[in-house]
N, C-alpha and C positions, 0 to 999 in steps of 0.2 A: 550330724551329717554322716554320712556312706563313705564306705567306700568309695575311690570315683570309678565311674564307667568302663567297663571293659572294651576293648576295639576288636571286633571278630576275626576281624585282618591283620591286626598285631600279634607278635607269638611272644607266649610264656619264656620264660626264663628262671630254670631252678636257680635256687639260690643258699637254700641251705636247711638242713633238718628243722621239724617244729622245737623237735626237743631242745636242741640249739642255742635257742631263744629264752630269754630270763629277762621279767619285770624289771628287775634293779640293773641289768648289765644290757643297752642296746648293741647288734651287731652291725657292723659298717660291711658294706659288701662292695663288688663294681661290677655294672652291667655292663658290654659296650663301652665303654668308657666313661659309665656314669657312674658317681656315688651314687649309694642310696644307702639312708639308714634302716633297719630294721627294728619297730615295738612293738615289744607285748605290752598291749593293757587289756585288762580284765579278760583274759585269754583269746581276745582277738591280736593279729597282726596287722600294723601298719609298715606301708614304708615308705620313706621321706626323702627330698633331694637332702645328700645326707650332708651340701658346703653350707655353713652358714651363709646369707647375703650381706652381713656388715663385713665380716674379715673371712678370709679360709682359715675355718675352722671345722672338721669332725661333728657332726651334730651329736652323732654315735658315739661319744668320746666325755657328751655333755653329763647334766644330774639330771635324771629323770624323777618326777614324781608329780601326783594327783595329775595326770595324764597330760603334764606340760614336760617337753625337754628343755634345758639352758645347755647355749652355750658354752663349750671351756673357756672363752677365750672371754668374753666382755658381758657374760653373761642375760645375751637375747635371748628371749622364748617364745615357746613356739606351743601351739596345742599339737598335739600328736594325732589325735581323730581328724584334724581338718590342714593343719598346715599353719593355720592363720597365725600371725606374730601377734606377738601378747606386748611387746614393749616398741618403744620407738626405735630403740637403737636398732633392732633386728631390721629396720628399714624396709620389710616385703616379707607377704608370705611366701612357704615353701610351697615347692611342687610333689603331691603326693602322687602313687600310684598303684596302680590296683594290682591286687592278690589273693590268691589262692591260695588253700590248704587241700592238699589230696595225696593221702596215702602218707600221711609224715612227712610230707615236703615241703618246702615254700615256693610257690612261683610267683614272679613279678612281670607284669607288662611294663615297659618302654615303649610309646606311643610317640613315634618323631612328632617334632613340632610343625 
């Protein structure tokens, strides 16, 4: 699965250098007033609504590896390319959102609901 869709009417939002960004360490950021977590996998960037849905928890904060993040807290996972929870307790997928790379930057759209 893609990225998801860009909104032409929605605006970018820097977020943070590419270089930044490290396989083994996700960045938490806040758009708006929204978390979002920040992954590299295989030198693409995701970013993810960054609260868990069982508890508030950091997704950013979790172990990342083979392009799944866990949880700190009770250890939900989640696929990182798509969002979708990998266990039951994580009770919902997350909300991903789209991004760009241009010029060593990160942008993120925030597409109101």
């Amino acid at each position: 699965m893609s990225h998801p869709a860009t909104d032409p009417n929605a605006p970018w939002h820097d977020v943070a250098a590419r270089d930044a960004l490290d396989p083994d360490f996700p960045l938490g950021v806040e758009v708006n007033g929204q978390s979002v977590g920040l992954f590299l996998l295989d030198d693409t960037v995701h970013a993810l609504d960054n609260i868990c849905p069982h508890a508030f928890a950091l997704l950013s904060q979790g172990f990342q590896e083979d392009g799944v993040i866990e949880c700190p807290l009770h250890a939900a996972r989640f696929e990182i390319a798509t969002g979708k929870c990998l266990s039951e307790i994580g009770e919902r997928d997350v909300k991903c959102f789209p991004v760009r790379v241009h010029e060593g930057r990160v942008s993120i759209q925030i597409v109101p609901a």
